[in-house]
MARLOMAR-542676 format. One line per 2 residues: their letters; for each residue x, y, z of N, C-alpha, C. Coordinates in steps of 0.1 Angstrom, whole numbers. Example, Ala and Ser with C-alpha at 12.3 -4.5 7.8 and 13.67 -1.06 7.14 Angstrom:
% MARLOMAR-542676
as> 132:-57:78:123:-45:78:132:-33:78 ~ 128:-22:71:137:-11:71:129:0:79 $
% end
This chain:
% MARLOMAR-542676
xx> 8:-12:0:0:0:0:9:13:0 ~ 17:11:7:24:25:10:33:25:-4 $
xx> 43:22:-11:47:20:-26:37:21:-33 ~ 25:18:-31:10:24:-42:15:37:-38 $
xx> 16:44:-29:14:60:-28:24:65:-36 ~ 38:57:-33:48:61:-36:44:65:-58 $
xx> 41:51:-58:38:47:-74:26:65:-80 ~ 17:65:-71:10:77:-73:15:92:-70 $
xx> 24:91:-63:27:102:-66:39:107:-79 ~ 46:95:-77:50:101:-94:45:98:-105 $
xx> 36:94:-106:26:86:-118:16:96:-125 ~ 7:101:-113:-5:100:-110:-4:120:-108 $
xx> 5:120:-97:3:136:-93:13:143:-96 ~ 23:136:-105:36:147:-108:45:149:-97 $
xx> 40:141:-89:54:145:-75:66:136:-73 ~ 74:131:-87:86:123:-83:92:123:-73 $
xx> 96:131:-69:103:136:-55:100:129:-47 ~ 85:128:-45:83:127:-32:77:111:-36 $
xx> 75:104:-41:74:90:-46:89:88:-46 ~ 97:90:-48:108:86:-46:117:88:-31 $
xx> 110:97:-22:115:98:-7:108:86:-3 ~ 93:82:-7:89:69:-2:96:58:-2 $
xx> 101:58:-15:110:44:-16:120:42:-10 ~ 126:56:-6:142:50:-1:137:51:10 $
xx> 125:53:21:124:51:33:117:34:34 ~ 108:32:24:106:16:28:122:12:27 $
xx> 126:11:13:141:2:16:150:0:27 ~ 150:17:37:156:19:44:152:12:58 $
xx> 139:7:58:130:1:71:134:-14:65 ~ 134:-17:55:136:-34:52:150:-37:54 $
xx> 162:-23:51:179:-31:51:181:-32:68 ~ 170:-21:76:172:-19:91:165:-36:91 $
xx> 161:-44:86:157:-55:95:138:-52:101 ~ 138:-44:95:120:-42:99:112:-45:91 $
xx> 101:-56:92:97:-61:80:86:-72:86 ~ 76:-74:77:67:-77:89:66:-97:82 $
xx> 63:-102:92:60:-119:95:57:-129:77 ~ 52:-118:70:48:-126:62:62:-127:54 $
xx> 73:-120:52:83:-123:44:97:-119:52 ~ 90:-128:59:104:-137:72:107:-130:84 $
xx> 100:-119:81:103:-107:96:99:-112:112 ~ 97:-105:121:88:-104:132:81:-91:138 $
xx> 79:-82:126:73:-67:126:56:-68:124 ~ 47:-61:131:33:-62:128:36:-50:118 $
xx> 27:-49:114:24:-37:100:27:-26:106 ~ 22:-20:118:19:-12:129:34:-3:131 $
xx> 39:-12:135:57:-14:138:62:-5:121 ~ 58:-20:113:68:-12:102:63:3:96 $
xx> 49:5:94:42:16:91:47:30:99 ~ 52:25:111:60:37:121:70:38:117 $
xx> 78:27:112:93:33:109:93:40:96 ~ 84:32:87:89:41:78:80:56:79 $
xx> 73:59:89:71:73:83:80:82:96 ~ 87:74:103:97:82:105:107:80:100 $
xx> 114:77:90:120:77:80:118:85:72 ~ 105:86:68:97:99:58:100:116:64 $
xx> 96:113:77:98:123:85:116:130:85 ~ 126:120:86:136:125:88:141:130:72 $
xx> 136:120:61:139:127:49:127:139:46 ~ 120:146:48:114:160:48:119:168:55 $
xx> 127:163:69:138:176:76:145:179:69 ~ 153:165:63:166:169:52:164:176:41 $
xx> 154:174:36:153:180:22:146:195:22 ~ 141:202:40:133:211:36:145:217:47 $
x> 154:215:49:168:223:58:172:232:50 $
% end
């Protein structure tokens, strides 16, 4: 779901940028080892859905410093 957003915003609404901050924050929650039960992890959705939008969060400081 969250990569759908990602996919719509550069698709859909002209915001590459920010479809692309999505991605490198899921990737950046999956190389940390956060990842939820169905593909091998021990993360609820819950868990991973928080990291990556603090992830999201720390790349919108960076990019708007």
């Amino acid at each position: 779901m969250i990569l759908s957003v990602g996919m719509m915003m550069k698709y859909s609404l002209s915001r590459p940028e920010l479809g692309t901050q999505i991605d490198r924050a899921v990737k950046a929650v999956i190389e940390a080892g956060i990842i939820t039960k169905d593909i091998g992890g021990s993360s609820g959705t819950k868990e991973v859905g928080d990291a990556i939008a603090l992830e999201l969060e720390k790349s919108f400081k960076t990019s708007t410093a």
